[in-house]
DRENGUTOR-87980 format. One record per residue (C-alpha): residue in three letters; x, y, z negated. Coordinates in steps of 0.001 Angstrom, whole numbers, plus 500000, padded with zeros to 6 digits. Layout:
alaXYZ;...
//
This chain:
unk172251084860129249;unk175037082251127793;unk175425079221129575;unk173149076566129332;unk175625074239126924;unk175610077034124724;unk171866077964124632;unk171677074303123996;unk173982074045120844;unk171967076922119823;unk168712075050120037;unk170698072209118502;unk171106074310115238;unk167197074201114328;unk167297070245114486;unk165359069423117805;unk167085066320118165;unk167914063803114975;unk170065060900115689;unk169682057722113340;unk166429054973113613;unk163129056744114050;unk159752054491115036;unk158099056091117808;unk154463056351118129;unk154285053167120380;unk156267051037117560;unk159202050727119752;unk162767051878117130;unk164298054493118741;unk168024056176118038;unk167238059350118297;unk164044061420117908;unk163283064883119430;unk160700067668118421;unk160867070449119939;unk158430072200117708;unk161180074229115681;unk162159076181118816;unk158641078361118668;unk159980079591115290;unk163123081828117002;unk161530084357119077;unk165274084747120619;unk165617081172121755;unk162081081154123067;unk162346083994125041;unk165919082170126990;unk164350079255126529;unk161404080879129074;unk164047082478131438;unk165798079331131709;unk162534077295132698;unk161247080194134934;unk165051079837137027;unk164411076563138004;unk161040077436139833;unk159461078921142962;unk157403081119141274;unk155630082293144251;unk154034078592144379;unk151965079469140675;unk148989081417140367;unk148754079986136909;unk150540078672133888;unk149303075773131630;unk151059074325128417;unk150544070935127269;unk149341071029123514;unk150653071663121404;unk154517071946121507;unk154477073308124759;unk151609076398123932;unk154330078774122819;unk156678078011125707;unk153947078461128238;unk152707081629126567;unk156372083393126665;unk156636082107129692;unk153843084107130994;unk154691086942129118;unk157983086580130827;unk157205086120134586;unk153424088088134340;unk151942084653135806;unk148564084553133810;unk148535081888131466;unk145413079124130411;unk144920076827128077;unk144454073224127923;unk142584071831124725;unk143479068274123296;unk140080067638123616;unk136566069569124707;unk134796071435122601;unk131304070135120861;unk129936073422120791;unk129560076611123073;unk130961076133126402;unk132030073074125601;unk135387073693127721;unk138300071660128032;unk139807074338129343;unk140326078193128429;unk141211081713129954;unk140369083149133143;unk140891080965136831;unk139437080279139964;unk138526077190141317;unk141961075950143992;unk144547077409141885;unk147850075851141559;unk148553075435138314;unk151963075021136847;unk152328072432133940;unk154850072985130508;unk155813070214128767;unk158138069745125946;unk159428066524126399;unk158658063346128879;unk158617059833127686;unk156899057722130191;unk155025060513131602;unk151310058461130890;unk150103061326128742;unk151162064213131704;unk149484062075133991;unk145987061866131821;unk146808065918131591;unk146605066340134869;unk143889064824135568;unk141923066331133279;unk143103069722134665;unk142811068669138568;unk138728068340137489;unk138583071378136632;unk139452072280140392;unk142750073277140069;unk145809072076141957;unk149246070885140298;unk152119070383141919;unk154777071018139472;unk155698070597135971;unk158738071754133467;unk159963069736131025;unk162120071020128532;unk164159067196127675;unk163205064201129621;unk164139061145127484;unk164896059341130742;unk162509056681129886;unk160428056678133144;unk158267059441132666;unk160093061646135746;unk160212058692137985;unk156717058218137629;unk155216061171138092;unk157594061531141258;unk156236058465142487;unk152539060139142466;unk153735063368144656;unk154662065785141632;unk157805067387141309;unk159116067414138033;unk161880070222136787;unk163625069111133716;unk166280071636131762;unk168028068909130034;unk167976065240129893;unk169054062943126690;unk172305061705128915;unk173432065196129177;unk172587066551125415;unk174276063322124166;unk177458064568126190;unk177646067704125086;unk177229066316121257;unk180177063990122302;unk181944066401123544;unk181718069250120367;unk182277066366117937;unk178182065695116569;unk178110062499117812;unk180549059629118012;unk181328057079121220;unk179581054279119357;unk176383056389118871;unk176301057407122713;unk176612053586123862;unk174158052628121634;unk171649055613123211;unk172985054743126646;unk172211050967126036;unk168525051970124556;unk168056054168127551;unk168766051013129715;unk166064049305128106;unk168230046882126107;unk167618045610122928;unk169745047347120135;unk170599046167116657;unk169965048704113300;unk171945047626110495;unk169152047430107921;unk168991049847104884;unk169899047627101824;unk168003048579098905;unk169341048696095243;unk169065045403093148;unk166987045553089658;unk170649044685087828;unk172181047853089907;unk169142050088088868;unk169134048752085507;unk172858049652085408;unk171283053021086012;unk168009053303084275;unk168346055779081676;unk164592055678079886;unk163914052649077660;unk160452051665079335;unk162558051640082699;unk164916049828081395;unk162235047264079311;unk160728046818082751;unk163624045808084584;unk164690043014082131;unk161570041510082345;unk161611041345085793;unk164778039814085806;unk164178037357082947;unk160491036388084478;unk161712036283088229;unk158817038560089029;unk158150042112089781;unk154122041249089515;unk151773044302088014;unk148546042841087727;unk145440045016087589;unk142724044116084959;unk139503045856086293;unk137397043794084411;unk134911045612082083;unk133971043800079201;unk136655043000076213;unk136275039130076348;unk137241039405080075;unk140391041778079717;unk141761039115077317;unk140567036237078995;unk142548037790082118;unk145573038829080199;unk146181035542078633;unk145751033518081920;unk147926036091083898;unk150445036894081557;unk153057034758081795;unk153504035612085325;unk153464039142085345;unk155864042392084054;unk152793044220083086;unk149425044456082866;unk147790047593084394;unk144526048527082178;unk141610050880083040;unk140397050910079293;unk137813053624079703;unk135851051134081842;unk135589048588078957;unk131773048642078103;unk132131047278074505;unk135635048611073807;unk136219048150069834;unk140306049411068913;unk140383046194067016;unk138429043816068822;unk139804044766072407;unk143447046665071721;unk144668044585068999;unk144428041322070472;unk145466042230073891;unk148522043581072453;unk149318040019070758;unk149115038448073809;unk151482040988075747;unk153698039870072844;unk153573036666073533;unk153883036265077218;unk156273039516077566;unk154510041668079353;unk154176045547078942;unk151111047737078820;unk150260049888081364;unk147059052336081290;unk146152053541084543;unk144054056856082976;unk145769059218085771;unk145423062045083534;unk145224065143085660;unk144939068158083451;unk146570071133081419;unk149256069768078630;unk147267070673075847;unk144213068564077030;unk146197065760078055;unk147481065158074741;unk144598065639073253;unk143150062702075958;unk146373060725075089;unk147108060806071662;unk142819060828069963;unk139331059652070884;unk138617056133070731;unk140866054835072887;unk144098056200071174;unk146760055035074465;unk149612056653072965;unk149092053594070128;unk149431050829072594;unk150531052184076182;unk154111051209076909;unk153536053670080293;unk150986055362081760;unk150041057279084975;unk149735060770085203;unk149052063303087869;unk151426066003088502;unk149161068793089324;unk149497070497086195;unk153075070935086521;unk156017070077084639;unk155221071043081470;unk151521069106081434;unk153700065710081158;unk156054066554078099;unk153023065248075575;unk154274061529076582;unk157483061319074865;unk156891058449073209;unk155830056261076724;unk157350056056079780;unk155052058220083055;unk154351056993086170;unk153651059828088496;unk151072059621091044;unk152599060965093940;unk150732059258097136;unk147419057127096665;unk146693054200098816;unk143243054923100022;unk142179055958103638;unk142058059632103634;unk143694060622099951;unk144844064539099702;unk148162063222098986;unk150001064806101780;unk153737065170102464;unk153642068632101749;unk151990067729098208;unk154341064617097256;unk157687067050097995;unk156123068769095226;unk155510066301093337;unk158625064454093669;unk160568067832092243;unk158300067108088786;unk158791063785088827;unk162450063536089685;unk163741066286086687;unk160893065245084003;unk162804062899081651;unk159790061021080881;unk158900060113084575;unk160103056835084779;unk158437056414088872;unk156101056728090857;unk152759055494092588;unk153718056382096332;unk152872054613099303;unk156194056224100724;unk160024055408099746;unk161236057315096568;unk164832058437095548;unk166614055510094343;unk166098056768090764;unk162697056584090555;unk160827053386090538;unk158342052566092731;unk155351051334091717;unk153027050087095102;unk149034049453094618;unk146911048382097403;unk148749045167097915;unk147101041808099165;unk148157039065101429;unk145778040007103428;unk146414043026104310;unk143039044423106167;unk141849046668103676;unk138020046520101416;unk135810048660103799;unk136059051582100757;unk139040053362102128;unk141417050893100123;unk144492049998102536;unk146281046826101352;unk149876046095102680;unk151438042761102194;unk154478042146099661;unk156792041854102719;unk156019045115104145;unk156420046899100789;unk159635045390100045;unk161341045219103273;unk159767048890104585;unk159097051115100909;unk162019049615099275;unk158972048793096274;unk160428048283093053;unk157048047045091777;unk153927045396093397;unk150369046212091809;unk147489043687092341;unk144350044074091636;unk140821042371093547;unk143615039591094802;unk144014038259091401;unk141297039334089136;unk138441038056092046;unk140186034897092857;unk138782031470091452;unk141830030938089855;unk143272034500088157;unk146146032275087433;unk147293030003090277;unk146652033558092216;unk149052035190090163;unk152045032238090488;unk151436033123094424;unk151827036786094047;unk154580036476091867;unk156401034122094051;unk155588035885097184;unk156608039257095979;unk160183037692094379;unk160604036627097459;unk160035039462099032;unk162257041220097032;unk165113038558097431;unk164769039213100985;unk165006042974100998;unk168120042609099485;unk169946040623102565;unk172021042571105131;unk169837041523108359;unk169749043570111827;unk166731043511113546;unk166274044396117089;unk163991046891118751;
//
């Protein structure tokens, strides 16, 4: 086989181990993030990978082989392929039905079991592991860890009687990075000093201003949108869920000169009249400055959509400065808007939405070459020439016990890099619609004010 540095650089090469500022599960900012996942995908690697784990053992000690779930399952598996030591299988959790086993395959009670892990943190987890498979009435002695991040997790399990093989630790993978050029001395001290347990500083990620993306914008809405935000000192969307026509207006006119827009879900207005409900809410826009936004989320083929769009009662496409639009019809389902800017829908804030990474990649390649795609609904960062529209946001940020999850103006801001802040049951059923609109809008132009600052913040 070729040395370990090389078999290393090799696994390097599929991206096991990122180096930049990563939040770990426990909260804690890390410098560097490992997943070790990738390696299962080259049957080459995994087989050295195997050899190299099975040369650091007695395997005369094992009567079976055990891999943590789930990054560790393939590595135990061509492990056991490799060295013929029968291999079982540990479930995150028991089964609800059938045997109801926690874990699988074929062992006897007093076997000494040999433990795979991928990588070792603080070693709490492989210590929960163990137990779990010690009740079964198997012994474990040993485990091999592919990386130890040299955070404790080696050191504590030592400290219980286990002996602990590790292939590589993060001291000697950051050396060898050094050393071939992939990472720089100031990126190895700061590892070193995080491995220490000392606080390190991030420079934070400063996000564009609304003159720089205005500089930018190339779609008039966009660029209507970011004007008013600059002229009003507010990036406020407020969201009229009212249903009746006499409320809509009433809201409009006491939240409109506070706001950039005001975000309409007109099929819900019980007595809508074109005249009686459209034409006097678009006088008042007029007069405060504020744009139109209908939330209809159309989701369906082109031909339908402007069909939905352009007739029926409520006629959007005579009124609607933007709209919302789902990009599940594809590209060519948004071209009937070319007279509106689109706001596509790419992540929803409630608990449990299908909008999964896999689906807003997707629809981030619509919304990012469709020239009328002005942004996007996302509860995520988009590329900086998209604008990003955030719902779900409150001051108080628990959530409605529906599956809506609020986040506060700071966290949207500071964390999504949110160009614009949608509010809907914080303004609309407050006492005052107004004075809770001033608060908003003050507490989200702050908010924005802030992101803009160079800060460092400590982990």
């Amino acid at each position: 086989m070729e040395s370990k540095k090389e078999f290393f650089l090799e696994c390097y090469k599929l991206g096991i181990i990122k180096f930049g500022r990563f939040t770990l599960k426990s909260g804690i900012e890390s410098p560097f993030y490992v997943d070790l996942r990738p390696l299962a995908s080259d049957p080459k690697i995994l087989k050295n990978l195997a050899n190299y784990l099975l040369e650091m053992l007695p395997l005369d000690n094992f009567d079976l082989i055990c891999g943590v779930p789930y990054a560790a399952l393939p590595m135990a598996t061509a492990m056991s392929l490799e060295s013929y030591i029968p291999l079982i299988i540990k479930r995150k959790e028991a089964k609800s039905y059938g045997t109801k086993k926690l874990i699988e395959g074929i062992y006897q009670k007093g076997q000494n079991c040999l433990l795979v892990e991928d990588v070792i943190t603080s070693g709490k987890s492989l210590v929960e592991t163990i137990a779990e498979v010690e009740q079964e009435d198997l012994k474990v002695s040993d485990i091999v860890v592919v990386l130890d991040r040299e955070q404790g997790g080696k050191q504590l399990l030592e400290s219980k009687g286990y002996r602990v093989h590790t292939l590589f630790n993060i001291s000697e993978v950051c050396g060898i990075l050094q050393e071939t050029g992939e990472l720089s001395d100031e990126e190895v001290a700061r590892i070193q000093d995080f491995l220490q347990g000392n606080h390190i500083q991030f420079a934070e990620e400063i996000r564009p201003s609304y003159e720089q993306k205005l500089q930018n914008a190339q779609h008039s809405v966009s660029k209507k949108l970011l004007e008013t935000a600059l002229m009003k000192k507010s990036n406020l969307i407020a969201s009229a869920d009212v249903t009746t026509t006499q409320e809509l207006l009433a809201f409009a006119e006491k939240v409109g000169p506070h706001i950039i827009a005001l975000k309409t879900h007109i099929d819900i207005i019980s007595d809508f009249d074109y005249e009686k409900t459209i034409t006097p809410l678009k006088e008042i826009a007029a007069k405060h400055q504020f744009l139109l936004m209908e939330d209809r989320k159309f989701a369906d083929i082109g031909n339908t959509q402007e069909l939905q769009f352009t007739s029926g009662v409520f006629r959007i496409t005579d009124w609607a400065d933007f709209v919302t639009s789902q990009v599940i019809g594809g590209f060519e389902s948004l071209d009937c808007f070319n007279n509106v800017g689109v706001v596509a829908i790419v992540g929803m804030s409630s608990k449990g939405a299908l909008t999964t990474a896999s689906y807003r990649e997707e629809a981030l390649k619509v919304a990012q070459s469709h020239p009328n795609v002005i942004g996007g609904v996302s509860q995520n960062k988009l590329p900086e020439e998209l604008l990003l529209f955030t719902p779900g946001v409150n001051l108080a940020d628990s959530g409605d016990g529906k599956g809506q999850q609020y986040n506060t103006p700071e966290h949207v801001f500071k964390t999504l890099h949110t160009d614009f802040i949608i509010v809907g049951r914080g303004i609309y059923k407050s006492e005052d619609a107004e004075a809770a609109a001033i608060t908003y809008k003050t507490e989200g132009w702050n908010a924005y004010i802030n992101s803009l600052e160079k800060k460092a913040i400590q982990s």
